[in-house]
N, C-alpha and C positions, 0 to 999 in steps of 0.2 A: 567382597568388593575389592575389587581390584586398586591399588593406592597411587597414583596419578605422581610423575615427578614434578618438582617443582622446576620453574624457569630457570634457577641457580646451577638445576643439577642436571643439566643437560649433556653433561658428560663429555664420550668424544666427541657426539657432535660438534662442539662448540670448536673444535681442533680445526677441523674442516672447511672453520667457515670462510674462509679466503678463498678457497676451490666451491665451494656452496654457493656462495652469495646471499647477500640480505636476501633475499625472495626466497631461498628452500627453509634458512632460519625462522621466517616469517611462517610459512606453510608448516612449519614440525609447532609453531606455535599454538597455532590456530588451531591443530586437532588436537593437540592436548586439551585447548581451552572447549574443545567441545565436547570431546571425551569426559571432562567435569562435568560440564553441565546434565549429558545422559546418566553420568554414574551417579550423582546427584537425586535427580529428578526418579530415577529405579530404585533408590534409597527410602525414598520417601514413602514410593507404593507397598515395601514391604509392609506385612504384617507382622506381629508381635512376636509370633512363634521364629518366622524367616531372620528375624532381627536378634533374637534369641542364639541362633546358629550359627550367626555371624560376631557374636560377642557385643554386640551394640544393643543398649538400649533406644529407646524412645526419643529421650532429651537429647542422646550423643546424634542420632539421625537427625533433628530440627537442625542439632545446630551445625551439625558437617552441611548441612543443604542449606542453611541460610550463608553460607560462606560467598562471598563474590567470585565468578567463574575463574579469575587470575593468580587466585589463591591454591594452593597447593593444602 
C-alpha cells in the first residue's frame, strides 16, 4: 500500500504557493484526502494471506482504516 504524505509534508509544493494559489493547494489536498480514503477502504477488502504480503496484520488494517481521511 502505497503510504500517502501528510499535509506537513507537502514539500515543494508548498514553495510555490504564491505562483499556485489557495485553489491548486486546496485541489493537491483533496486528492490526497481521497486517495486515503480509496487506499483505506482496498485495505480492508484484503484477505489474510494479501495482508500477510504486505506485512500487516488484521488489527494494524482496522486500525490504519478507522483513521479519519485527514490523517496521514
Amino acid at each position: 500500500m502505497e503510504r500517502a504524505m501528510s499535509v506537513t509534508n507537502l514539500g515543494s509544493s508548498t514553495v510555490g504557493y504564491r505562483r499556485s494559489g489557495l485553489g491548486e493547494l486546496l485541489k493537491i489536498l483533496m486528492v490526497r484526502w481521497r486517495q486515503r480514503i480509496r487506499s483505506r477502504y482496498e485495505l480492508m477488502s484484503l484477505n489474510e494471506a494479501d495482508l500477510r504480503d504486505i506485512g500487516m496484520t488484521r488489527g494494524e488494517a482496522e486500525l490504519e482504516s478507522s483513521k479519519p481521511f485527514w490523517l496521514p
